[in-house]
DRENDO-1510 file (C-alpha; in Angstrom, 1 decimal, always signed):
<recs>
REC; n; res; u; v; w
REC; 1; UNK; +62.1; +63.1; +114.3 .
REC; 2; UNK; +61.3; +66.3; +111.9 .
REC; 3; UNK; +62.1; +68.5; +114.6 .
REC; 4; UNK; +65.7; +67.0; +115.1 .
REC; 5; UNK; +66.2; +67.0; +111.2 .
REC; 6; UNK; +65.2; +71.0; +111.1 .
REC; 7; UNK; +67.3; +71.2; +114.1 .
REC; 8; UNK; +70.0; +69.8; +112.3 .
REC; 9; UNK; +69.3; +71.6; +108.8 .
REC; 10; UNK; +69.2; +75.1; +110.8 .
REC; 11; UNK; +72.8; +74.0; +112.2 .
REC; 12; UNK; +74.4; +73.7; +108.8 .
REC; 13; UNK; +72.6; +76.6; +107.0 .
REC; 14; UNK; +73.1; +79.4; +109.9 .
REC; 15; UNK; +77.0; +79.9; +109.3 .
REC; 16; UNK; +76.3; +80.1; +105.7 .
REC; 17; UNK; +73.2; +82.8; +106.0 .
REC; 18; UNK; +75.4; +85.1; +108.7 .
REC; 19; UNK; +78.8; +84.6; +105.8 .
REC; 20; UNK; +76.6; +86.0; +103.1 .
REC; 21; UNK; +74.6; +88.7; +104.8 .
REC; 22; UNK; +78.3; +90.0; +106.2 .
REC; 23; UNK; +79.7; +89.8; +102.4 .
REC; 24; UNK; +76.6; +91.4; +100.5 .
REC; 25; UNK; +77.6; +94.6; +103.6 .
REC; 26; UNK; +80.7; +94.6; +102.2 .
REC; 27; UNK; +80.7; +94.5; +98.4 .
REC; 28; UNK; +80.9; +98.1; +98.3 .
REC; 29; UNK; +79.7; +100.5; +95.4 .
REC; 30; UNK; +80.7; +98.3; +91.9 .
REC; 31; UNK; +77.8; +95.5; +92.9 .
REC; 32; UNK; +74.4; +96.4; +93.7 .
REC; 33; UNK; +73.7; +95.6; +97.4 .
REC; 34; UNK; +71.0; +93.0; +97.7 .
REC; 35; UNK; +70.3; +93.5; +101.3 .
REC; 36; UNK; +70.3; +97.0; +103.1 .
REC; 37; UNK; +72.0; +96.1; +106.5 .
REC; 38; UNK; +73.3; +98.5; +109.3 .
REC; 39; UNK; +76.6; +97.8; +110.8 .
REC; 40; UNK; +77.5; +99.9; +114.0 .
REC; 41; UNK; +81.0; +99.8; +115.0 .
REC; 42; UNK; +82.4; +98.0; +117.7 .
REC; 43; UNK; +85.3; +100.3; +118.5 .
REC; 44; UNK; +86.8; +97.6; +121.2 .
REC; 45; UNK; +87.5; +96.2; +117.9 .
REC; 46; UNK; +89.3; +97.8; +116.2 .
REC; 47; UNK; +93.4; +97.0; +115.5 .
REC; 48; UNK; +95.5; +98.7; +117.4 .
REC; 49; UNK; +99.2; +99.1; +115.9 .
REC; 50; UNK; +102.1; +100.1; +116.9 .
REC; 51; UNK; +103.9; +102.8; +114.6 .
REC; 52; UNK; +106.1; +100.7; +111.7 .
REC; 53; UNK; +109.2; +101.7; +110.2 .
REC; 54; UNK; +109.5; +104.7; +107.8 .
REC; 55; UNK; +108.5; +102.2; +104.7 .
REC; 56; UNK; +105.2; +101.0; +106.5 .
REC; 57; UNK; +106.6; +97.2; +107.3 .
REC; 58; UNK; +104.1; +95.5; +109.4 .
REC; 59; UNK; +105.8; +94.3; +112.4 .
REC; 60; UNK; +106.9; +90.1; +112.7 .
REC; 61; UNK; +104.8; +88.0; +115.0 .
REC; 62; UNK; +100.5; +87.6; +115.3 .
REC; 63; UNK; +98.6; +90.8; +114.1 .
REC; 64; UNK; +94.9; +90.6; +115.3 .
REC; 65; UNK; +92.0; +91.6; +113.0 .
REC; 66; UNK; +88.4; +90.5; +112.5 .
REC; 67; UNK; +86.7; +88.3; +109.8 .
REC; 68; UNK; +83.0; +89.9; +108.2 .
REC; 69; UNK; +81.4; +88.7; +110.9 .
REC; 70; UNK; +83.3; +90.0; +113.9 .
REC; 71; UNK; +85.2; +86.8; +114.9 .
REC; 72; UNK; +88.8; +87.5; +115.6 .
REC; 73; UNK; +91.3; +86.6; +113.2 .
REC; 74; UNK; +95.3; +86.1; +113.8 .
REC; 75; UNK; +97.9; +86.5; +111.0 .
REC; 76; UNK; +100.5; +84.5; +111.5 .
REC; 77; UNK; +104.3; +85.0; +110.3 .
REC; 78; UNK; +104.2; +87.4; +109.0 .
REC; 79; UNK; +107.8; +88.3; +106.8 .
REC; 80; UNK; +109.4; +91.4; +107.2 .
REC; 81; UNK; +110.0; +93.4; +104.9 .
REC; 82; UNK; +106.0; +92.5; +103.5 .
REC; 83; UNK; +106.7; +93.9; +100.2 .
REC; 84; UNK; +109.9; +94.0; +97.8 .
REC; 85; UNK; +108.8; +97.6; +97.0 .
REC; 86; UNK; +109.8; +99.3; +94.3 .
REC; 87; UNK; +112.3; +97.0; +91.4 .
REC; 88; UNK; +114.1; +95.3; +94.7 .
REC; 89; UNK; +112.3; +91.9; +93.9 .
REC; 90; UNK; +115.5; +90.0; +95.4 .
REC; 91; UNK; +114.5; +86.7; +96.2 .
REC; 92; UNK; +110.9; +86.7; +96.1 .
REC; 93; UNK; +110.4; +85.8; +92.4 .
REC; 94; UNK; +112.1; +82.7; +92.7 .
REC; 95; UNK; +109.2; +80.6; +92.9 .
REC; 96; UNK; +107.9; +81.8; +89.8 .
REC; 97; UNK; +108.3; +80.0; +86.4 .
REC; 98; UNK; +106.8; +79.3; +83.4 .
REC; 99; UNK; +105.4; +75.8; +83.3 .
REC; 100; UNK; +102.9; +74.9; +80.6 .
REC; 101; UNK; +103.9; +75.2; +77.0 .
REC; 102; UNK; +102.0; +78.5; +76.7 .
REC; 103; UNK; +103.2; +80.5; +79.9 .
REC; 104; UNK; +106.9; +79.8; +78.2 .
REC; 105; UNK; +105.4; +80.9; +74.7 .
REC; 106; UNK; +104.0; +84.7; +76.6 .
REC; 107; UNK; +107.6; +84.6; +78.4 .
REC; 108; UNK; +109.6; +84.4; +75.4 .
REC; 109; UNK; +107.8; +87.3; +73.8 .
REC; 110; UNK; +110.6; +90.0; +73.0 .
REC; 111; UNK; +109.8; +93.4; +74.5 .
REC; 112; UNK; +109.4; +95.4; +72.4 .
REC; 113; UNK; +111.3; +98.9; +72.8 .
REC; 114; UNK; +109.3; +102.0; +74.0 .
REC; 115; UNK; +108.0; +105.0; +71.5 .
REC; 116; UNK; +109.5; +108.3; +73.1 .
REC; 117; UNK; +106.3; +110.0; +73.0 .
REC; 118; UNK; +104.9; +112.9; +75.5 .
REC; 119; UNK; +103.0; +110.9; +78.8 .
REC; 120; UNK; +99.4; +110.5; +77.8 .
REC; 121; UNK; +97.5; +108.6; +80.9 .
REC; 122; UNK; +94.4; +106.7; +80.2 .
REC; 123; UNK; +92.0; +106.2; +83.2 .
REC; 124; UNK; +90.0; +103.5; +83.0 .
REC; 125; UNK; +87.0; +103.7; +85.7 .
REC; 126; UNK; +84.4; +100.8; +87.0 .
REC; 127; UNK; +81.6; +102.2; +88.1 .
REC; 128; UNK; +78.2; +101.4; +89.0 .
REC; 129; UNK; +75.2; +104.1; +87.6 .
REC; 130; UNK; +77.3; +107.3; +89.1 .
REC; 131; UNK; +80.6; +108.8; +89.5 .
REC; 132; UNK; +81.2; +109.5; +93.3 .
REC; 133; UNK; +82.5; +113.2; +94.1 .
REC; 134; UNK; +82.4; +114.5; +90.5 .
REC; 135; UNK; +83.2; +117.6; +91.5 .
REC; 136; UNK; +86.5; +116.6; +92.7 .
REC; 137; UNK; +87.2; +114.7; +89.5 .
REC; 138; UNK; +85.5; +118.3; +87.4 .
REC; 139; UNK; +88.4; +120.1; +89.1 .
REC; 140; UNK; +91.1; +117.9; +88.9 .
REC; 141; UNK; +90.6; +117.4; +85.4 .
REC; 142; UNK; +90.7; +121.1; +84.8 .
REC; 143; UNK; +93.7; +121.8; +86.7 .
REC; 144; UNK; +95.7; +119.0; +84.2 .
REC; 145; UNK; +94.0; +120.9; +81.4 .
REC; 146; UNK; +95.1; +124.6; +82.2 .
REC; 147; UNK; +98.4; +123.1; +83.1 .
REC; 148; UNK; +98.3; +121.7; +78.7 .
REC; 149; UNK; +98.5; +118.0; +80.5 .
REC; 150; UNK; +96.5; +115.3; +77.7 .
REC; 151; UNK; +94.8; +113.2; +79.4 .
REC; 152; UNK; +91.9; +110.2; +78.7 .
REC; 153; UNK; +88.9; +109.1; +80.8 .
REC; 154; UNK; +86.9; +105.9; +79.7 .
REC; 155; UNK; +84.1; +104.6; +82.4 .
REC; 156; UNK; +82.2; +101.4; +81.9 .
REC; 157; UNK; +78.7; +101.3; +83.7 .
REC; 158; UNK; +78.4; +98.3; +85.8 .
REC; 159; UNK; +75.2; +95.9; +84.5 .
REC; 160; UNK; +74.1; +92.6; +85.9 .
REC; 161; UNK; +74.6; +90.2; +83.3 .
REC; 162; UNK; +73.4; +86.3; +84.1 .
REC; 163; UNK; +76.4; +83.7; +83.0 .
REC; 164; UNK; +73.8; +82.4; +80.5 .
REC; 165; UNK; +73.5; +86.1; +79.1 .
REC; 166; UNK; +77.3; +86.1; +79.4 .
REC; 167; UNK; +77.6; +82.8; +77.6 .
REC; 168; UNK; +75.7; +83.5; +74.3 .
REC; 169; UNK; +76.8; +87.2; +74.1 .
REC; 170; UNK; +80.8; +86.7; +75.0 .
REC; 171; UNK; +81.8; +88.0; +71.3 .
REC; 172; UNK; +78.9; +90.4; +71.5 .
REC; 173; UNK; +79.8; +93.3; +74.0 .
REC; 174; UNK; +76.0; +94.5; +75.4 .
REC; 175; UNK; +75.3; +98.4; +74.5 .
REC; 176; UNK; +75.3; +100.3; +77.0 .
REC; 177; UNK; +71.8; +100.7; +78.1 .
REC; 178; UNK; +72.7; +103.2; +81.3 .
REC; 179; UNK; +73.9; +106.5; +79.6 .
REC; 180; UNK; +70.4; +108.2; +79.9 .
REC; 181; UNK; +70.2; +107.7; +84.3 .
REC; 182; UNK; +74.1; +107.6; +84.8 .
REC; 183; UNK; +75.1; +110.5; +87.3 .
REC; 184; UNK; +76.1; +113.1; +86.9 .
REC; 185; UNK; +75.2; +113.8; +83.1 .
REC; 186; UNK; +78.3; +115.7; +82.5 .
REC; 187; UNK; +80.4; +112.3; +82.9 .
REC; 188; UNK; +78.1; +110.5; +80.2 .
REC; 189; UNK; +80.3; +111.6; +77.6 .
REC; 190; UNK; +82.9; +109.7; +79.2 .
REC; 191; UNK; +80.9; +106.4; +79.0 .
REC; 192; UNK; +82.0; +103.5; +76.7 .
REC; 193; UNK; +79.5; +102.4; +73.9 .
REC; 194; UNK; +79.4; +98.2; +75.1 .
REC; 195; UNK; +79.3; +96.8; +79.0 .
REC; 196; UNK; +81.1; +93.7; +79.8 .
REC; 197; UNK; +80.1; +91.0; +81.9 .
REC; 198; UNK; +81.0; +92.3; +86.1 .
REC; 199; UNK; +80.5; +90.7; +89.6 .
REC; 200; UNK; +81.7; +91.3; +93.0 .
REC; 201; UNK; +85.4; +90.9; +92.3 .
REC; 202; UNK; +85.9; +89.9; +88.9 .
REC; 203; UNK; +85.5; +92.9; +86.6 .
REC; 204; UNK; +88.4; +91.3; +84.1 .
REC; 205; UNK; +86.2; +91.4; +81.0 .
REC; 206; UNK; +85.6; +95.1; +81.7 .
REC; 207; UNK; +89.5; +95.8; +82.3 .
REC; 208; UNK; +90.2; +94.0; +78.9 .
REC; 209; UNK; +87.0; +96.4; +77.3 .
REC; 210; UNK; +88.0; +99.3; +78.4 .
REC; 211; UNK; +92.1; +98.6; +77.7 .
REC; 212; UNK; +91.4; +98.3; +74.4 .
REC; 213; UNK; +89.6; +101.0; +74.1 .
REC; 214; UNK; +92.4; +103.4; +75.8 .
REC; 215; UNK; +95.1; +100.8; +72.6 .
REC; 216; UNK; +92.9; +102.7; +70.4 .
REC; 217; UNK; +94.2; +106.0; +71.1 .
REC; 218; UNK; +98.1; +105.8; +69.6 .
REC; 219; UNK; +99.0; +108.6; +72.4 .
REC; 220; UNK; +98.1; +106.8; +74.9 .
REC; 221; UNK; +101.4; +105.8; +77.1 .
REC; 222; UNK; +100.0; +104.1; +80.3 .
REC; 223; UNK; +96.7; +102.9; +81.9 .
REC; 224; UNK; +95.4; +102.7; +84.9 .
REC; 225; UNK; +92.3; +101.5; +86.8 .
REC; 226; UNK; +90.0; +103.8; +89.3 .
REC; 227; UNK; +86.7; +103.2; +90.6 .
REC; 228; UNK; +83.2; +105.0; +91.3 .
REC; 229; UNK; +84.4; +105.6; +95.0 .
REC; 230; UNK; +87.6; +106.7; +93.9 .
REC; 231; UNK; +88.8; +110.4; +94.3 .
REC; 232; UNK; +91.9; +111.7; +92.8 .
REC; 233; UNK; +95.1; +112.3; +95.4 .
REC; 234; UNK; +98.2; +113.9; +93.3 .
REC; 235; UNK; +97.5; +116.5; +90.5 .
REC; 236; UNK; +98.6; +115.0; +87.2 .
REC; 237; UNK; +101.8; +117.0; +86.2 .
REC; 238; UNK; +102.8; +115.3; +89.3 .
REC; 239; UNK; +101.9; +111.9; +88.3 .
REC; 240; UNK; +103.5; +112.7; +84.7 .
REC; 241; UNK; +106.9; +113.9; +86.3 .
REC; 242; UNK; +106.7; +110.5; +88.5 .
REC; 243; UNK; +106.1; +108.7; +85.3 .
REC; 244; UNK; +108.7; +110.6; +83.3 .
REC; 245; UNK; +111.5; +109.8; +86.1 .
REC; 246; UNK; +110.2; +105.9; +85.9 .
REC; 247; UNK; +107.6; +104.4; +83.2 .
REC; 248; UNK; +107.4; +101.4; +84.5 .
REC; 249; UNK; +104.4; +98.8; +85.4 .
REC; 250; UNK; +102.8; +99.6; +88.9 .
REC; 251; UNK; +101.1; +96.5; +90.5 .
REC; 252; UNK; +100.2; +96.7; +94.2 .
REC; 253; UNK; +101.6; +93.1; +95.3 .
REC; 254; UNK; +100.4; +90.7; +97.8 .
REC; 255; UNK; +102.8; +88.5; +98.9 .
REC; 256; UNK; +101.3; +86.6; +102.0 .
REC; 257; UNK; +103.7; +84.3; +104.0 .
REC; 258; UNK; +101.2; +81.9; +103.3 .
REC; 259; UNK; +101.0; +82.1; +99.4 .
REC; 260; UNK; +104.8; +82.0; +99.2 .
REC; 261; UNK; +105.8; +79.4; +96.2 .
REC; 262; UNK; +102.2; +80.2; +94.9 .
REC; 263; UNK; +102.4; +81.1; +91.7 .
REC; 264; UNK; +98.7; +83.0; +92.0 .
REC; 265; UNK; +99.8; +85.6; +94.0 .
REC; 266; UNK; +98.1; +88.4; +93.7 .
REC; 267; UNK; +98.0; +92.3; +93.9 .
REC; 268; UNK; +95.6; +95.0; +94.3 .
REC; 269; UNK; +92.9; +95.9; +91.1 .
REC; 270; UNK; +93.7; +98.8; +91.0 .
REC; 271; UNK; +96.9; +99.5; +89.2 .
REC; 272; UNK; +99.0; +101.4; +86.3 .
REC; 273; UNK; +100.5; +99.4; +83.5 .
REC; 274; UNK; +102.5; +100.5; +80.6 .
REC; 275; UNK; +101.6; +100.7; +76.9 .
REC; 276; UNK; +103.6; +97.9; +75.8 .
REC; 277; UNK; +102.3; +95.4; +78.8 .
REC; 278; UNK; +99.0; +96.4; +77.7 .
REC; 279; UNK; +99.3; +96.0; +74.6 .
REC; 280; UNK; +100.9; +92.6; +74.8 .
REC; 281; UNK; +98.2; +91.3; +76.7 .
REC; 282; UNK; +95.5; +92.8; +74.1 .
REC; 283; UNK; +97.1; +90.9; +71.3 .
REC; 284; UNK; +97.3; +87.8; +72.9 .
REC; 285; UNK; +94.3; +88.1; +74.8 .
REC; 286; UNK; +93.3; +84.5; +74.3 .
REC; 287; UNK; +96.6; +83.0; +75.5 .
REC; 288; UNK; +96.3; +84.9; +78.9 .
REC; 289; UNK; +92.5; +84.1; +79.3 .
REC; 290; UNK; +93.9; +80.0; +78.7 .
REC; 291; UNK; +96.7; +80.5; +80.6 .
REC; 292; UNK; +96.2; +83.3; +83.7 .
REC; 293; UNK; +92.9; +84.2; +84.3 .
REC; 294; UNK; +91.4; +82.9; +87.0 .
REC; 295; UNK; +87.7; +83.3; +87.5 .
REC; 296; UNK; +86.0; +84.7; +90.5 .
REC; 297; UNK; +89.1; +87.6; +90.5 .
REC; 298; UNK; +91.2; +90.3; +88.2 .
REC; 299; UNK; +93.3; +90.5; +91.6 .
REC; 300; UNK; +94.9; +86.7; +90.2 .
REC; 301; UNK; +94.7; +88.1; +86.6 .
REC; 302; UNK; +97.7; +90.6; +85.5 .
REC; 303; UNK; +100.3; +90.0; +88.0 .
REC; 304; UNK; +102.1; +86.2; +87.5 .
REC; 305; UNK; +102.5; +86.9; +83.9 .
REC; 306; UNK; +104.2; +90.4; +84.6 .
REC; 307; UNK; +106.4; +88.4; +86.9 .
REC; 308; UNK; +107.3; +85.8; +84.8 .
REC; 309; UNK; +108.1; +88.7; +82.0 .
REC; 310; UNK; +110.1; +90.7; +84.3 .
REC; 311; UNK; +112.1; +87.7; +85.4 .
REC; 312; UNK; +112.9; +86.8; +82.5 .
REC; 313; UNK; +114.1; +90.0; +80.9 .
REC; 314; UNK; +114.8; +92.3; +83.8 .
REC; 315; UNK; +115.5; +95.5; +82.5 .
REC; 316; UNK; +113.7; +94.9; +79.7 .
REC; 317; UNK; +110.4; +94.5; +80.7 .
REC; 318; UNK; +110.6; +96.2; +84.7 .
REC; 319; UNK; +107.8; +95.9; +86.8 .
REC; 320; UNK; +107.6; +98.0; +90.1 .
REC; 321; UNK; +105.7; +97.0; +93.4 .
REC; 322; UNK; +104.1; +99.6; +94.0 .
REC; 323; UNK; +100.6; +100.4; +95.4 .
REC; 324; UNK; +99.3; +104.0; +93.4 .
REC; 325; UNK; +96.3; +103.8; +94.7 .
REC; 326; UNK; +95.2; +104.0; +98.8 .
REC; 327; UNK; +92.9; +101.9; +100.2 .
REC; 328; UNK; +92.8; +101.3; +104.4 .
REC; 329; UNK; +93.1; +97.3; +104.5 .
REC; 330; UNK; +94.3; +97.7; +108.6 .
REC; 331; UNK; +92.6; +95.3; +109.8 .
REC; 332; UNK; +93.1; +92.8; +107.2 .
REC; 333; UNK; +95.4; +90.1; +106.8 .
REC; 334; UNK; +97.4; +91.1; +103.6 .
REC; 335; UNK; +100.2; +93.4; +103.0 .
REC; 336; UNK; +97.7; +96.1; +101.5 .
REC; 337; UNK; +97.3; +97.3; +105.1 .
REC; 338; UNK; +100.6; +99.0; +105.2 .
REC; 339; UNK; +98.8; +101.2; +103.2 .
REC; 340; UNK; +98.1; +103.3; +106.7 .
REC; 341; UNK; +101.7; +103.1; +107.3 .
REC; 342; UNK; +102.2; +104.8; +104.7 .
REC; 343; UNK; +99.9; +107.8; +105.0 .
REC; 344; UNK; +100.6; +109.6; +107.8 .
REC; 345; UNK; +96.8; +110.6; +108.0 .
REC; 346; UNK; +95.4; +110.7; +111.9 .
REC; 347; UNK; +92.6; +112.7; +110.9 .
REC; 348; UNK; +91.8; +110.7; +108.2 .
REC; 349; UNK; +91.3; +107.5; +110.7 .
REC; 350; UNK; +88.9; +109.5; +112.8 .
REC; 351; UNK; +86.6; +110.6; +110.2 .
REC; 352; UNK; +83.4; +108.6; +110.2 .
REC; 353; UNK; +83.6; +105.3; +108.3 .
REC; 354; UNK; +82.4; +101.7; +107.7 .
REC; 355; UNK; +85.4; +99.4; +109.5 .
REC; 356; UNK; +87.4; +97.0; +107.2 .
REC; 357; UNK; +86.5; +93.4; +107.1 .
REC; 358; UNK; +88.6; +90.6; +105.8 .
REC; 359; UNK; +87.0; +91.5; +101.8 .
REC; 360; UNK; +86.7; +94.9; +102.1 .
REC; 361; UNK; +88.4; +97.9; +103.1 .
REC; 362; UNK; +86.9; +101.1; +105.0 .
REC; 363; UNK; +84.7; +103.2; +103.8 .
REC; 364; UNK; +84.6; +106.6; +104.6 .
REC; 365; UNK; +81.5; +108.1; +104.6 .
REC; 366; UNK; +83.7; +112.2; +105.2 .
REC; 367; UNK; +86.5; +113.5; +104.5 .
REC; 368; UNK; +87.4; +116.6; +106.0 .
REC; 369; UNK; +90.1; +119.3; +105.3 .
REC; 370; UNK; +92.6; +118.0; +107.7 .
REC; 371; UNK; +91.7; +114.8; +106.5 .
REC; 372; UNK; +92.6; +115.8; +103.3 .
REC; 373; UNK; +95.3; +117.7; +103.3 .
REC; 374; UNK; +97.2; +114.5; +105.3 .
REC; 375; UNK; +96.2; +112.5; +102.2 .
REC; 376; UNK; +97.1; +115.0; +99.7 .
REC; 377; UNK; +100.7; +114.8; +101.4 .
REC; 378; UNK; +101.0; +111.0; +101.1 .
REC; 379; UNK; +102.7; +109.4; +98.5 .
REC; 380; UNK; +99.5; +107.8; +97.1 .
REC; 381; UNK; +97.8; +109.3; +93.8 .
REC; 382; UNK; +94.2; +108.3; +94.1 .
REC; 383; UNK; +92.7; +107.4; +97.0 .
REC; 384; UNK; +89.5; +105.1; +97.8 .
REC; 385; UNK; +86.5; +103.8; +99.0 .
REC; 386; UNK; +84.7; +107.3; +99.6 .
REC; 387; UNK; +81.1; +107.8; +99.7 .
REC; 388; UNK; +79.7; +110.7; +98.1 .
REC; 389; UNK; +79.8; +113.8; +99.5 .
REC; 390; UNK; +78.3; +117.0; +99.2 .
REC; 391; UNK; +78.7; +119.6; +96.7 .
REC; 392; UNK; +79.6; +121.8; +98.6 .
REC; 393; UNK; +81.7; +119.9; +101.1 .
REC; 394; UNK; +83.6; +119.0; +97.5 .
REC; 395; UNK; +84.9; +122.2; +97.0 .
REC; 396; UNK; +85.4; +123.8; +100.7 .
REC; 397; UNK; +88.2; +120.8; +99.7 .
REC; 398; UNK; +88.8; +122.8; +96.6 .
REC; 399; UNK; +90.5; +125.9; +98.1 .
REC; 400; UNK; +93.7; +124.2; +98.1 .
REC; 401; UNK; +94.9; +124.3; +94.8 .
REC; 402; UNK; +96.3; +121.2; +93.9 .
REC; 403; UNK; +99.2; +122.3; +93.6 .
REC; 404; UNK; +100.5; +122.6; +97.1 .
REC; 405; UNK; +101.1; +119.2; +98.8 .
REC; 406; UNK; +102.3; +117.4; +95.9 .
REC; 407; UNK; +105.9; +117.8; +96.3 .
REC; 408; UNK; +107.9; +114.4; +95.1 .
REC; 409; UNK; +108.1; +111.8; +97.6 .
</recs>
């Protein structure tokens, strides 16, 4: 009889041990790995795509791709186009509307008309205990300055906080205990004073920190979000001419086929919002966290309240789909993955690399000059998850100014 109850208990917890061993591989850099695992590649795996039209559609029909732990996965009906791209929303906001007493209060808000004022970008980075390829981020930050670009970096320092820790210090922000072992010292200055609560996928209390933070500076025209494993694509006077021809909100948006009516729909973390948006969700802060935020994610977070804004007042208040950042969701069932589509980067795929699971993109462990140069020539301007590399491998990159590939897309 006890052997035929363990029987049975080892039946029910095996699935569950295999799903969290696969997940704690894929966290990535922002959440301390708990269990050092090695994960070979099964190349017979991987997706195999036909080439997509000249805005990286993913074809209609089954796309194949395979969950954490290896097990095939279909998507199924897929919609073409996947994304509205750009301001052509047509009608794929018309699910969306306000329906509690407080979404229609935040709807109603009247936008507030822009200051002219010269572009000042505030980059707001989510880290661990180190910035990844500083010297990359060294020299790209002294190209915008020789070129008399203003710029602002603020980096919070990732810290394990328990919910009970969390709980009594919510209006207490912890000090940031990390700036004496954070890597490399010359980014320290760049550290905020406090550290928010963070988990695997749900850094929203750090976004709100560190938003405020960049509010604080008056020049400060739009925001956007980076991590550790993050390395910078497009120099910035190009990202300041892009942002002087349109201002508006970037959100990389997921609209699955099977989230459609969903008013959670979600886009990617990393994004680029305006002054006024972010300012409107610092001041009423406590109507969004009531209203919008959902726990466990900032991916469900920013984007239904910018679309119920941007419905209602079009013009007013425009919100763009677009994806600023590049991640390689290929073998993934969301419409992230067109991301490849869009990069015309062969080298870049056969670099060495962690494959994408279902929560996590690739990593790539190398990026070599071929590598990069493709992805200098995309349309993306940042570019992640990349593990550290060498010094010196950083700047044999280096000898192309950045300049050259960033011609307007």
């Amino acid at each position: 009889m006890d052997k035929q109850r363990t029987v049975l208990m080892l039946s029910f917890l095996l699935p569950s041990c295999l799903f969290c061993i696969a997940h704690a591989r894929a966290r990535g850099s922002y959440e301390v790995d708990m269990l050092d695992l090695s994960l070979e590649e099964d190349k017979g795996k991987e997706n195999k795509r036909s080439s997509g039209s000249l805005r990286g559609y993913p074809r209609t029909g089954n796309a194949n791709v395979y969950d954490d732990d290896g097990s095939a996965v279909v998507c199924k009906s897929w919609r073409e186009p996947a994304r509205p791209w750009g301001d052509k929303w047509g009608d794929h906001l018309n699910p969306y509307q306000p329906k509690t007493d407080q979404e229609k209060f935040w709807t109603e808000l009247k936008p507030e008309p822009e200051q002219v004022r010269p572009t000042k970008i505030a980059l707001l980075m989510f880290v661990k205990d180190r910035v990844n390829n500083a010297a990359l981020w060294s020299s790209w930050m002294q190209d915008a300055t020789s070129n008399g670009l203003d710029f602002k970096l603020l980096i919070h320092a990732w810290k394990n906080h328990t919910h009970k820790d969390h709980k009594h210090n919510q209006h207490n922000k912890h000090k940031n205990k990390t700036r004496s072992s954070f890597e490399p010292p010359t980014f320290r200055k760049y550290l905020v004073p406090e550290q928010a609560r963070t988990t695997w996928n749900d850094i929203v209390e750090a976004e709100i920190l560190l938003l405020r933070y960049a509010l604080r500076d008056l020049d400060v025209t739009h925001i956007a979000t980076v991590s550790d494993d993050t390395v910078p694509v497009k120099p910035l006077s190009y990202i300041y001419k892009e942002l002087l021809r349109e201002p508006a909100t970037r959100m990389c948006v997921d609209l699955k086929s099977d989230e459609s009516g969903d008013q959670r729909t979600h886009a990617e973390t990393w994004w680029l919002m305006k002054r006024s948006d972010a300012q409107r969700f610092s001041d009423h802060w406590k109507l969004v966290q009531q209203s919008f935020v959902e726990r466990s994610t900032e991916e469900k977070t920013w984007l239904f309240p910018l679309i119920l804004r941007h419905k209602r007042w079009k013009e007013e208040s425009r919100l763009l789909d677009e994806c600023v950042m590049y991640t390689d969701w290929a073998d993934d069932c969301n419409h992230w993955r067109d991301h490849e589509d869009l990069c015309d980067c062969p080298h870049l795929r056969q670099e060495p690399h962690q494959p994408a699971l279902l929560s996590s993109p690739r990593l790539h462990y190398q990026l070599g000059s071929q590598a990069w140069s493709e992805l200098r020539a995309s349309p993306f301007w940042w570019a992640r998850k990349f593990d550290d590399m060498p010094v010196e491998k950083q700047l044999s990159l280096l000898e192309t100014p950045w300049a050259a590939n960033a011609q307007m897309k």
